[in-house]
C-alpha positions in Angstrom: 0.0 0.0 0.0 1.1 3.1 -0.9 0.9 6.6 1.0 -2.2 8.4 1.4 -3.5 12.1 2.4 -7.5 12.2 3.6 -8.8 15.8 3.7 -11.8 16.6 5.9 -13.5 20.2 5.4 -15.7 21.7 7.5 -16.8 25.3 8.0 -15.1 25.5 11.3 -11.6 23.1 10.2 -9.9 21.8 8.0 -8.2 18.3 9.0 -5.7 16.6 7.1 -4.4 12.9 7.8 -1.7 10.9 6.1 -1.7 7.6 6.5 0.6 5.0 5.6 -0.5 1.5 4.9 -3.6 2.4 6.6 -1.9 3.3 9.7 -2.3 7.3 10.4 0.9 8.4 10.8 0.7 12.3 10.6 -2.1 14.7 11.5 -2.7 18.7 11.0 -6.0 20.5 12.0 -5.8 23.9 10.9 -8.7 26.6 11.6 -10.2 28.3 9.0 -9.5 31.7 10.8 -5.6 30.6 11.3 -3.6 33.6 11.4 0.4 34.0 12.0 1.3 30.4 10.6 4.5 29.4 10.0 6.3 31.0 7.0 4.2 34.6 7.1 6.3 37.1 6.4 4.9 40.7 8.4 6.2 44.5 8.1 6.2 44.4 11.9 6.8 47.6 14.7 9.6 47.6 17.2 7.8 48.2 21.0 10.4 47.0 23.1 14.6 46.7 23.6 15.4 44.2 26.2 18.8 44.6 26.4 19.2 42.0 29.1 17.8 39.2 26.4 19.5 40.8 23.4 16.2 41.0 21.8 13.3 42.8 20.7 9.5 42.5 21.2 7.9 43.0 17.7 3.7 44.2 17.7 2.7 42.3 14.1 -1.2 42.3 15.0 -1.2 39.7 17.6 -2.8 40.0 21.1 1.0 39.5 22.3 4.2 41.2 21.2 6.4 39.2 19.0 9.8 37.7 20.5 13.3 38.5 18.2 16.2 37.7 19.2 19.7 38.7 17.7 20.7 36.0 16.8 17.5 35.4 14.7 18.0 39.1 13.1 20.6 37.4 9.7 23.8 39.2 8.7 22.0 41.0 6.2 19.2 42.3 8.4 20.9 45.8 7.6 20.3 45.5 3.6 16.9 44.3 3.9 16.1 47.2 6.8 17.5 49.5 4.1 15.7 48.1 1.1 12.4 48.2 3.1 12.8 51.7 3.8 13.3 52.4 0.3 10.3 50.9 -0.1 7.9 52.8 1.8 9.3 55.9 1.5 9.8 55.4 -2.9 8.3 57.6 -5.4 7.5 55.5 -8.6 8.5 52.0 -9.1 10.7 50.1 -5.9 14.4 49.3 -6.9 15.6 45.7 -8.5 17.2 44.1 -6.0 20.0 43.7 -8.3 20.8 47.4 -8.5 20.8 47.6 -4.6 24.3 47.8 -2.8 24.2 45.6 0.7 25.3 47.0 3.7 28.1 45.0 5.3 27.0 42.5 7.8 25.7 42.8 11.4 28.7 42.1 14.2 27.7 37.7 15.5 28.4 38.9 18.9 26.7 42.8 18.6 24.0 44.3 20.6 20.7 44.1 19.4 20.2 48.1 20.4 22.9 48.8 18.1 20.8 47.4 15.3 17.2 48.4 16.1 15.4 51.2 18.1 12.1 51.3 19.4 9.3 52.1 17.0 11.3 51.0 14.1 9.4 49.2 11.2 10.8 45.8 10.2 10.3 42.9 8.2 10.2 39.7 9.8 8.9 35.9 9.5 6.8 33.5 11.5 9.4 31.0 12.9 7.1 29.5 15.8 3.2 29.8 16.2 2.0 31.3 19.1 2.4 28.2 22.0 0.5 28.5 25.2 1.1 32.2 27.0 3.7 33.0 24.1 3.4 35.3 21.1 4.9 34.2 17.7 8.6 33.4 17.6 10.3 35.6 14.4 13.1 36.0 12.2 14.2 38.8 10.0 16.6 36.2 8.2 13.5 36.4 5.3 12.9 32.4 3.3 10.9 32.0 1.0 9.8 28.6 -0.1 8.7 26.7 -3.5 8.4 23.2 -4.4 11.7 22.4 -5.5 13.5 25.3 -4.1 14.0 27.7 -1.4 14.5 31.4 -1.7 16.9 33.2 0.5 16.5 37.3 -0.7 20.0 39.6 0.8 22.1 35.9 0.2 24.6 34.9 -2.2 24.8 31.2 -1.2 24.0 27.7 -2.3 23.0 24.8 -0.3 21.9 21.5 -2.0 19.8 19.1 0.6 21.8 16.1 2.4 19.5 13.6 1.1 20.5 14.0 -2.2 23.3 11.4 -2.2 24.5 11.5 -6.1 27.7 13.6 -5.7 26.8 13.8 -9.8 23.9 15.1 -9.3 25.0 17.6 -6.9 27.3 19.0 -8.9 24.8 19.4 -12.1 22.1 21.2 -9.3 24.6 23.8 -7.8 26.0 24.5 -11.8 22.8 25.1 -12.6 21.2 27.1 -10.0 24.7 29.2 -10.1 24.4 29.9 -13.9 20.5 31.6 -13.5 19.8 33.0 -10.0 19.9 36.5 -9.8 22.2 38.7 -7.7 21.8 39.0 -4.4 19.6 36.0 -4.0 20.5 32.1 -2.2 19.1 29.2 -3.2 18.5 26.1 -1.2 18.1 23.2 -3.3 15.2 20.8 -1.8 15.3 17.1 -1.8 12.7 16.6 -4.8 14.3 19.1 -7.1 16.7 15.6 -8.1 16.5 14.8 -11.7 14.5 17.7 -12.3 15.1 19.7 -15.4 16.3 23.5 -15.8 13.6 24.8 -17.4 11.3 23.6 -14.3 14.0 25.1 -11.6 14.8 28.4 -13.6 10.8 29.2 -13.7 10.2 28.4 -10.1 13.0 30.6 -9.6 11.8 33.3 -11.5 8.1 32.8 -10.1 9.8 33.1 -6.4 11.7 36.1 -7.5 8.5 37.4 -8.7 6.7 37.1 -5.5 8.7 38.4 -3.1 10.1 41.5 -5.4 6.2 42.3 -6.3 5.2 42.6 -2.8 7.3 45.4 -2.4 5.4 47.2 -5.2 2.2 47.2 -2.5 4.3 48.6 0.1 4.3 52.2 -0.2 3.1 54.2 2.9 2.3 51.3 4.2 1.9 51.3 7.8 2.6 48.4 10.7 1.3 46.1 11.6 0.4 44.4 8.1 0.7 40.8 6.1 3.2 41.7 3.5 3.6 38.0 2.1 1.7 34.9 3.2 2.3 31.7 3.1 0.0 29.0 1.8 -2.6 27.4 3.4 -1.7 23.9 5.4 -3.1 21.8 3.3 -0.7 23.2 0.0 2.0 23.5 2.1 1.9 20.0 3.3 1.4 19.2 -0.3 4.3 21.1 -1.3 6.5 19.1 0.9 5.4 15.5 1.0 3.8 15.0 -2.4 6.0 12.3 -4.5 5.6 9.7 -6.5 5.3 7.4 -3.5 1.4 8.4 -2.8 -1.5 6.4 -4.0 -4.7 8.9 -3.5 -5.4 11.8 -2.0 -8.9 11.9 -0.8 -10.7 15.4 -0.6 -14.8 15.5 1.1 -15.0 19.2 0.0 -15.8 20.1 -4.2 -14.8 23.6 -4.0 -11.4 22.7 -1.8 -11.1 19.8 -4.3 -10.8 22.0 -7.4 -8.2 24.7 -5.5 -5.9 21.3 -4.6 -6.3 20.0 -7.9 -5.2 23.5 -9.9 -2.1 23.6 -6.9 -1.3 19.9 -8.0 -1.3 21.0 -11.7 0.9 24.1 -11.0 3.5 21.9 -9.1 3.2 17.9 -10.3 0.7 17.0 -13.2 1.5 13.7 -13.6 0.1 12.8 -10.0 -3.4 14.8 -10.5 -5.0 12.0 -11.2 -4.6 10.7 -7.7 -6.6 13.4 -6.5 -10.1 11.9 -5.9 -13.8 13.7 -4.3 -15.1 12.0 -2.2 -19.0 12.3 -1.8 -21.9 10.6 0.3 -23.8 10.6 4.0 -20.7 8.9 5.9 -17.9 11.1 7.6 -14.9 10.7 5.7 -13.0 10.7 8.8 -15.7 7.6 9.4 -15.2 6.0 6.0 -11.5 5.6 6.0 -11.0 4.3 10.0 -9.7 7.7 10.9 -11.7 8.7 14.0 -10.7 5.1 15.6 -7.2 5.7 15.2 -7.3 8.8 16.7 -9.2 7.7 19.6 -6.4 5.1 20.0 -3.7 7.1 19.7 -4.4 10.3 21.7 -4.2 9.8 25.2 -1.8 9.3 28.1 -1.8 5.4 27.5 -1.2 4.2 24.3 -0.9 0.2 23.6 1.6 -1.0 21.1 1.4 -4.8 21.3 2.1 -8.1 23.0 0.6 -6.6 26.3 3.1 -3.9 26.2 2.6 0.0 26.8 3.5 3.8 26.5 2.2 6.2 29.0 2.7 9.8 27.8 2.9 12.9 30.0 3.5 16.1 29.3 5.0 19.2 31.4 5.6 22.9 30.8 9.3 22.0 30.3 9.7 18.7 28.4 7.7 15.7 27.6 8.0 12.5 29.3 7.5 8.9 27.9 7.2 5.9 29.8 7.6 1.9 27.9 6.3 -0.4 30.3 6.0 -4.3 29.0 2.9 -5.2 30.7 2.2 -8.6 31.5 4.3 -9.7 28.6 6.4 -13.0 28.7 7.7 -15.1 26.4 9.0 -18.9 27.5 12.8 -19.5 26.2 13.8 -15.7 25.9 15.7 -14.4 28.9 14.6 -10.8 30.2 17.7 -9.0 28.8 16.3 -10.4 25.5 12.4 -9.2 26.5 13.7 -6.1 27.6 15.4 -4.9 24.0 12.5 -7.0 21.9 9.6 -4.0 23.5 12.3 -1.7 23.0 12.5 -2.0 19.8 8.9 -2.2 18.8 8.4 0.9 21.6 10.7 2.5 19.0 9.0 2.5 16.1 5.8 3.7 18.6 7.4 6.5 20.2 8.7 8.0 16.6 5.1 7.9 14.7 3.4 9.1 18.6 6.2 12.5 18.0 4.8 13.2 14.6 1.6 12.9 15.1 1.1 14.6 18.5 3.9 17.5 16.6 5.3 17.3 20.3 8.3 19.5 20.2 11.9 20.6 22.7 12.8 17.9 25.0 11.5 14.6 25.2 13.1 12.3 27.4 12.0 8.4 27.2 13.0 5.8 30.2 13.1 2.9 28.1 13.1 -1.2 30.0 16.7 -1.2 31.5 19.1 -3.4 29.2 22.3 -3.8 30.8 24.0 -4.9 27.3 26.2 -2.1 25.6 25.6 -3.6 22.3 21.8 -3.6 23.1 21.5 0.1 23.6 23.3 1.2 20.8 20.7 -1.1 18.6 18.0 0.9 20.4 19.5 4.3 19.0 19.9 3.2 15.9 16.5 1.6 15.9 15.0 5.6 17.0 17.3 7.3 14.4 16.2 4.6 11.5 11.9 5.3 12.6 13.0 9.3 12.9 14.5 9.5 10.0 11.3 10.6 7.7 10.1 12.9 10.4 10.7 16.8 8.5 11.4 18.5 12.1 14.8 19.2 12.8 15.3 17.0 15.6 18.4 15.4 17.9 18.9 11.8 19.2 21.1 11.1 22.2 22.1 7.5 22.9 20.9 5.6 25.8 22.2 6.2 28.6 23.2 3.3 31.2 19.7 3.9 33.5 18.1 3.7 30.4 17.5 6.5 29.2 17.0 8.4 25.9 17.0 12.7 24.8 15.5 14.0 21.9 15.4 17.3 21.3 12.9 18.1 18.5 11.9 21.3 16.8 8.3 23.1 17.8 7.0 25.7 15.1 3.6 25.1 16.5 1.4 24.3 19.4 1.4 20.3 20.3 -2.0 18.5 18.6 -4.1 17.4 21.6 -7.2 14.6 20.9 -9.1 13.7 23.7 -9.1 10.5 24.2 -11.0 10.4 27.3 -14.6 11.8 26.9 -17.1 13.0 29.8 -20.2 11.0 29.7 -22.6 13.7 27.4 -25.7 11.4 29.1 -25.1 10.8 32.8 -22.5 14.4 32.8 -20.4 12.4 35.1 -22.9 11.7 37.2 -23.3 7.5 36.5 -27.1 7.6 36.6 -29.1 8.0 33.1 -32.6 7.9 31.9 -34.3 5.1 31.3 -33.1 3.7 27.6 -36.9 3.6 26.7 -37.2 7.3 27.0 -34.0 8.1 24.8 -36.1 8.4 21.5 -38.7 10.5 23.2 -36.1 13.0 24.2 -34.3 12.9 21.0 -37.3 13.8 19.3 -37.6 16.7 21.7 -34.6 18.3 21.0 -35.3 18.0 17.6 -38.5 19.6 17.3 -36.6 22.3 20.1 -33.6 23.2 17.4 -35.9 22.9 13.9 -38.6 25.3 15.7 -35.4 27.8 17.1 -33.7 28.1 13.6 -36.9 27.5 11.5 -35.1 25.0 9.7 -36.4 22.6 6.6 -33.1 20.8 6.5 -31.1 19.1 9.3 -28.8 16.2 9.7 -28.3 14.3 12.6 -25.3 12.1 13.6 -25.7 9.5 16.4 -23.6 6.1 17.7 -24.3 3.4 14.7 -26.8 1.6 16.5 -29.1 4.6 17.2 -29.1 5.3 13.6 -29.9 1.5 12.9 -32.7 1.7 15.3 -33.7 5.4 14.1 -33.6 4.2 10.5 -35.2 0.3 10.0 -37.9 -0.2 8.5 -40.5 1.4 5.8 -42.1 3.7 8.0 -38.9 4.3 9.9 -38.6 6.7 13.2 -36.9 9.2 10.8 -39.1 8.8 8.5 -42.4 9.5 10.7 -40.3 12.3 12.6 -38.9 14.2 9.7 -43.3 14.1 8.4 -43.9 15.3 12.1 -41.7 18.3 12.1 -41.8 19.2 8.3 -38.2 19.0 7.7 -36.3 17.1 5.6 -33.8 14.6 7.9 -30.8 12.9 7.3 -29.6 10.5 10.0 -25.7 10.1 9.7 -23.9 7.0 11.9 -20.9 8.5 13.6 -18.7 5.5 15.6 -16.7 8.7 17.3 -20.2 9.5 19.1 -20.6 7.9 22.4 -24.0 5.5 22.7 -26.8 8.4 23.7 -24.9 11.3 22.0 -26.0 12.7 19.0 -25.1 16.2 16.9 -27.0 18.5 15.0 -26.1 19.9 11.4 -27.2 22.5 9.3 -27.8 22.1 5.2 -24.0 24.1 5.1 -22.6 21.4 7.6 -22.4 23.8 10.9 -23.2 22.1 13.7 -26.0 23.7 15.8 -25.4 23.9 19.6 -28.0 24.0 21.6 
């Protein structure tokens, strides 16, 4: 089985889930108001020096200030402060970057009140979403990324990615992005740029070029704080970075989001549009593909991997704590020392699909079973480098250490995905007493006629637990059938495994869910 990308869209989210031989193995919600993601470039306003920190706090629209710190500033932070005044302050059309003379580069070790003052406008870029209490993390060291490439603007350098292992290829890649990029402008060459041709690199070059020289042109008089180049939306940007020829289907629930994806997929790789497929009809996508049960599984502080054994997740302000335990495990003829590395292993492979999914981010330290075997605990880091090593975030693997224990360090752009696992009983609210079963219809039906006389609706869909809507929905002259004649509406009843036995949702004709 190949790899697969499963697109929910609703009015409030939009959720998108790779899986991998039917196993979910990545997951990204994004909200359809999402603002400050990861890559948004801002003309921002200096409010604050801390000297003490060497940095700045940056107001770019967000409840809190933006942090900057120095070291985050780039050596040609003067250039592009320069070029950006020029800017705003131009009469007629802004300067090719070309023609513009640098400024020499900032001092590493200087003073970040040397470089900026307070009030100041400045250009800078999402580095980390806003995470808990924090504002946005930036960086005034401007990228700007295509499909094949990356654009560094104020840069004269080219960087070729390490997974490109042909030293051939590497050569014919830095030749060629040498011979056509402009002045002034770094390249980073991405992974699936290999075996591409020059015409396909020079015009993404060009189109990058394009983008980021023609934002300037909207810039005069402009006033902070304001989006002066955004990046795509999640689901293009994931695109952009996973899509090869090693995915089967992509699986979309929405017609109008289908059409935008397939015109992005055109634009980037034709010859895997046709794996782009709409996906239409009464069940939940999520629901049709085995989605919501893997979440449910794999969200929570215990997660089972197999053969009785067990990861128990925690999470503090600081760091992130996992636990492998081996249950009631055992295996006749295999000492413990061989036990102990056999759930390791497996806990392994566990532990690096649980970081992706969850997006969990700085330190995570692991207290794997104790192997006393030096051998053994080197074949445990080589086992969590080998299941890491298709996970995009930067990230850093220590070995074990002899009490058997393991650091990784990964990176955090955005806040850690949280599923509840766990629900709150929506019948008994905790209490553990319920009415009768026998009523349960009779009170459905009561909210219903409640909500369809509220909105004055002639439309509504109702999801409930598979069974209720087997019971709501048998026979001719089905409960739905006599309720939806009762009410004058028209009712669709939708079977939603993720409900729990007496829950049920409401729906609108446009999908948003009515809370009563």
């Amino acid at each position: 089985m190949g790899n697969e990308i499963i697109i929910d869209v609703t009015p409030s989210e939009i959720v998108i889930a790779h899986v991998k031989d039917k196993q979910l193995v990545e997951l990204s919600k994004e909200k359809s108001n999402l603002q400050f993601s990861v890559g948004d470039i801002y003309l921002g306003k200096v409010k604050k020096i801390m000297p003490g920190l060497n940095a700045v706090f940056v107001d770019v629209g967000y409840e809190k200030d933006a942090f900057l710190h120095y070291l985050d500033l780039g050596p040609q932070v003067q250039t592009l402060q320069k070029y950006l005044e020029t800017a705003i302050q131009r009469k007629g059309k802004a300067t090719s970057m070309q023609r513009f003379k640098p400024e020499p580069d900032i001092d590493k070790k200087g003073k970040i009140a040397d470089t900026l003052r307070v009030g100041q406008s400045i250009l800078v870029q999402v580095a980390k979403e806003p995470i808990s209490t924090k504002g946005p993390r930036l960086s005034s060291e401007i990228s700007i990324a295509g499909r094949n490439i990356v654009l560094i603007p104020f840069s004269d350098k080219v960087s070729i990615s390490q997974k490109i292992s042909s030293s051939d290829e590497k050569k014919r890649l830095r030749m060629l992005i040498q011979s056509i990029k402009p002045k002034h402008y770094g390249v980073i060459i991405r992974t699936v740029a290999e075996g591409k041709s020059s015409e396909t690199l020079e015009e993404e070059l060009h189109e990058l070029v394009r983008k980021w020289e023609g934002a300037f042109e909207e810039l005069r008089d402009a006033k902070p704080p304001k989006l002066f180049l955004g990046e795509m939306n999640r689901t293009s940007t994931i695109l952009r970075d996973l899509l090869n020829g090693t995915f089967s289907n992509i699986y979309v629930n929405d017609e109008k989001y289908y059409s935008q994806i397939r015109e992005y997929i055109a634009s980037i790789a034709p010859e895997t549009e046709k794996i782009l497929k709409l996906v239409r009809g009464g069940v939940p996508i999520l629901e049709r593909f085995g989605i919501n049960k893997q979440i449910k599984a794999l969200f929570g502080k215990t997660v089972s991997i197999r053969n009785g054994a067990y990861l128990i997740i925690e999470h503090t302000e600081a760091l992130h704590v996992i636990d492998v335990n081996s249950g009631n495990r055992t295996k006749l003829g295999n000492d413990q020392e061989t036990n102990a590395l056999e759930v390791n292993l497996v806990a392994a492979q566990h532990i690096a699909q649980q970081l992706r999914l969850r997006d969990m981010g700085g330190i995570i330290v692991i207290d794997f079973i104790d192997m006393y075997t030096v051998e053994h605990r080197q074949k445990l880091h080589e086992k969590m480098k080998e299941a890491m090593s298709d996970d995009r975030a930067k990230h850093n693997i220590l070995p074990v250490s002899k009490f058997g224990l393991m650091q990784i360090t990964r990176q955090r752009v955005r806040p850690e995905l949280n599923e509840q696992a766990v629900e709150k009983c929506p019948v008994c609210k905790g209490s553990g007493e319920i009415v009768p079963s026998i009523l349960f219809d009779d009170e459905l039906f009561n909210h219903l006629s409640y909500v369809i006389e509220q909105d004055r609706l002639k439309h509504i869909t109702v999801r409930v637990h598979p069974y209720i809507a087997a019971y709501l929905t048998k026979g001719l002259f089905s409960l739905r059938w006599k309720w939806a004649k009762k009410l004058h509406c028209s009712m669709k009843i939708i079977q939603d495994s993720s409900l729990s036995f007496f829950e049920s949702k409401f729906f609108n004709k446009d999908g948003e869910e009515i809370i009563r």
